[in-house]
C-alpha positions as CSV (number, residue, x, y, z in Angstrom):
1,X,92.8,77.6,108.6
2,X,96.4,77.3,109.5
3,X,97.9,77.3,112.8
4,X,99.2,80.5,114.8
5,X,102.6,79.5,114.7
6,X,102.3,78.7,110.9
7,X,100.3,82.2,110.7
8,X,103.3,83.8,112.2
9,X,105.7,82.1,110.1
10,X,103.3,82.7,106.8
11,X,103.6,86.7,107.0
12,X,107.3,86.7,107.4
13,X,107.5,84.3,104.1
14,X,104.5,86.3,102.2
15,X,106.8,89.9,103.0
16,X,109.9,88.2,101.8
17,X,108.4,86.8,98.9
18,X,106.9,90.2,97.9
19,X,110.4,91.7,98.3
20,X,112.0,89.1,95.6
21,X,108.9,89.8,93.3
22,X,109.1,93.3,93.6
23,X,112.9,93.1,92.8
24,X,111.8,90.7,89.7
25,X,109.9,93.9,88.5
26,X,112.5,96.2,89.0
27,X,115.1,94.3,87.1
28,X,112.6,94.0,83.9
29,X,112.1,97.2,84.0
30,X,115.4,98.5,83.9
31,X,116.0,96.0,81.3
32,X,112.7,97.6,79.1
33,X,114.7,101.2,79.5
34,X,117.6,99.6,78.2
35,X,116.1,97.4,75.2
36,X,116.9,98.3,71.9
37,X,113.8,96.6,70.9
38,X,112.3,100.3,72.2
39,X,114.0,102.5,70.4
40,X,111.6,105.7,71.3
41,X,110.7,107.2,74.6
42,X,107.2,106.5,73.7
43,X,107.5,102.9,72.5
44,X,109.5,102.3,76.1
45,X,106.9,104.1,77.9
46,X,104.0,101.8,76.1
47,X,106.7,98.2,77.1
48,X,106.3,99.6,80.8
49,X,103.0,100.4,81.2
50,X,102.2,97.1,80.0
51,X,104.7,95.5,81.9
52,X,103.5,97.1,85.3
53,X,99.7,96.4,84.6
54,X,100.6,92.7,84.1
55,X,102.5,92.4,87.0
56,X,100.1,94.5,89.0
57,X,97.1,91.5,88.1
58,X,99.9,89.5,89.6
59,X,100.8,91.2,92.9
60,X,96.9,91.4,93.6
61,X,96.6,87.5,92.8
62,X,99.5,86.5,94.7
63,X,99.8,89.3,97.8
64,X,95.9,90.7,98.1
65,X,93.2,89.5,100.7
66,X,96.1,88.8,103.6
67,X,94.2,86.4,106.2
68,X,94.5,83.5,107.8
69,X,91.9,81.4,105.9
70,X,93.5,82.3,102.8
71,X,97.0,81.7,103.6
72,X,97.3,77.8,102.4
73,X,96.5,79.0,98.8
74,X,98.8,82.3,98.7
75,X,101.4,80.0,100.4
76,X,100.7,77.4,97.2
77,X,100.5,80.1,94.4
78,X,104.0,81.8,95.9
79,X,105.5,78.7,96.0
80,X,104.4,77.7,92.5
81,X,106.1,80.5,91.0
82,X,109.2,80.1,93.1
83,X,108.3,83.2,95.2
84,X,109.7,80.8,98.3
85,X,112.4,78.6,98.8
86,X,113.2,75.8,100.9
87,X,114.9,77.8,103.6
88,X,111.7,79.7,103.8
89,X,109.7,77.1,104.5
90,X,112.0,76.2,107.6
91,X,109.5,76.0,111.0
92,X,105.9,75.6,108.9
93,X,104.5,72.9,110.0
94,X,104.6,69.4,107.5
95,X,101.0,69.7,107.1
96,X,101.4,72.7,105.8
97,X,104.4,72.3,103.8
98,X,102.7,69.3,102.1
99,X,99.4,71.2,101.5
100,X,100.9,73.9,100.0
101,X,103.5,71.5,97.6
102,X,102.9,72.6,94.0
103,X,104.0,69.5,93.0
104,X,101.0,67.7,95.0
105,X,98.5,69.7,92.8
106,X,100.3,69.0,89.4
């Protein structure tokens, strides 16, 4: 379990992160509305319903089950997919920071 001040540090990161995924989704969406790959209302409907139900399986793996004993591997898997920067990770402890290094679990 990580410490209260990482804890602290961890849901400010984990909110932040969310917001940039969130705006991931948004931008392929309005890009599905826009493809000409979809030329019907109902092909661009069937891009975005699949589009939302994947990213949906990835919101719940990367976002769900907020707690404290979990926080280590949502820190990892956000900073795997480059949910978090370096800036972010300013004030976590190096413990932490090292634990939660993608590039240590290659």
């Amino acid at each position: 379990m990580i410490s209260e001040s990482d804890w602290k540090k961890f849901k400010k990161i984990k909110e932040e992160a969310l917001e940039r995924f969130c705006g991931t989704i948004l931008n392929d969406v309005s890009e599905g509305l826009e493809s000409r790959d979809n030329p019907t209302n109902h092909g661009k409907y069937l891009y975005l319903y699949k589009l939302i139900e994947n990213y949906d399986k990835q919101i719940v793996l990367l976002f769900n089950d907020h707690s404290r004993s979990k926080a280590t591997i949502q820190l990892m898997m956000l900073r795997h997919e480059g949910l978090v920067n370096e800036a972010d990770l300013k004030g976590l402890s190096n413990e932490l920071k090292e634990r939660t290094n993608p590039r240590n679990h290659a």
